[in-house]
C-alpha positions as a printed NumPy array, in Angstrom:
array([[  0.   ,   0.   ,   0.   ],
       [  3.162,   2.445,   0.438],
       [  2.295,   3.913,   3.964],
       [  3.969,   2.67 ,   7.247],
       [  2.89 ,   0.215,   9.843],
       [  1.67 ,   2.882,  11.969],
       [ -0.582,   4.213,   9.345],
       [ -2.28 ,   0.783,   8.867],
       [ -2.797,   0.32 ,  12.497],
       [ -4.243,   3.863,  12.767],
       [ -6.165,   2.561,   9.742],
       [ -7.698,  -0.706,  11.546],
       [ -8.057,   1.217,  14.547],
       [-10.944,   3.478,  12.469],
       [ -8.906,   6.811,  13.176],
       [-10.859,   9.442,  11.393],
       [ -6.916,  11.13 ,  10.692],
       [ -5.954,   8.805,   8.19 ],
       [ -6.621,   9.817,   4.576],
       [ -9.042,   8.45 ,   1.822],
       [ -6.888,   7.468,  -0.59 ],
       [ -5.441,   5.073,   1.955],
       [ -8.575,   3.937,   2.215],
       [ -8.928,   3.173,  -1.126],
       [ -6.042,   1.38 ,  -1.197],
       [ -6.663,  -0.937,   1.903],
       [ -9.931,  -1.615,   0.156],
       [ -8.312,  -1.905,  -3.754],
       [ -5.744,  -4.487,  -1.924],
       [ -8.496,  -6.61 ,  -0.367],
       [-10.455,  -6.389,  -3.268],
       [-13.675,  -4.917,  -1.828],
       [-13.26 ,  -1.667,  -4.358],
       [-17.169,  -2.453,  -5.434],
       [-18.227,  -1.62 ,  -2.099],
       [-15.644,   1.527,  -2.141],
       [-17.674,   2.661,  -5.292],
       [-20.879,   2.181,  -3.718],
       [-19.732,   4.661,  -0.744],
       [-19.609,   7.233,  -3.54 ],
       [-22.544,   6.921,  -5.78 ],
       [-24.769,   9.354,  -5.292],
       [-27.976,   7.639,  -6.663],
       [-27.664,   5.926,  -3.094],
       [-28.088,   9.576,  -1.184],
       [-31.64 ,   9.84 ,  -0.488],
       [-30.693,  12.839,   1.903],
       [-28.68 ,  14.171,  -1.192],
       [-30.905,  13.507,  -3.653],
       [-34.059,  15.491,  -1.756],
       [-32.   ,  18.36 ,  -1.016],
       [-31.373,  18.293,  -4.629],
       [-34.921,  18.183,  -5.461],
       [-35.309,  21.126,  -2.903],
       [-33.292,  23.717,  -4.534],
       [-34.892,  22.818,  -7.895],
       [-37.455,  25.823,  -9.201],
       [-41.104,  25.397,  -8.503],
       [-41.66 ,  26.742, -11.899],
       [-39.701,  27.419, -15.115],
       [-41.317,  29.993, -17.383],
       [-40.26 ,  30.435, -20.995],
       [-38.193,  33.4  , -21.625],
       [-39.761,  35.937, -24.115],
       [-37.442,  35.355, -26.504],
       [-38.598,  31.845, -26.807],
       [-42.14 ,  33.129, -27.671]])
């Protein structure tokens, strides 16, 4: 993974310090990188995905241009 011993413990240990792409690596090497993927994909956020819906317009009118 190129990080030291102590940075693996700190990583089994679930120390919020240690960085993602460590992560990613711990998960690449034990081959669980579909479940890293799944962390990420944002058709999973249903907290995301209302506040999304939430900043959307009520109402789009045609500009008069368009006319």
């Amino acid at each position: 993974m190129g990080v030291s011993v102590a940075t693996v413990q700190s990583l089994e240990s679930g120390n919020p310090g240690v960085s993602l792409g460590t992560f990613a690596m711990a998960m690449l090497a034990l081959g669980m990188m579909p479940q890293f993927e799944a962390l990420a994909d944002p058709s999973d956020d249903a907290i995301g995905l209302a506040l999304d819906l939430d900043a959307l317009p009520e109402r789009v009118r045609r500009s008069k241009k368009d006319m």
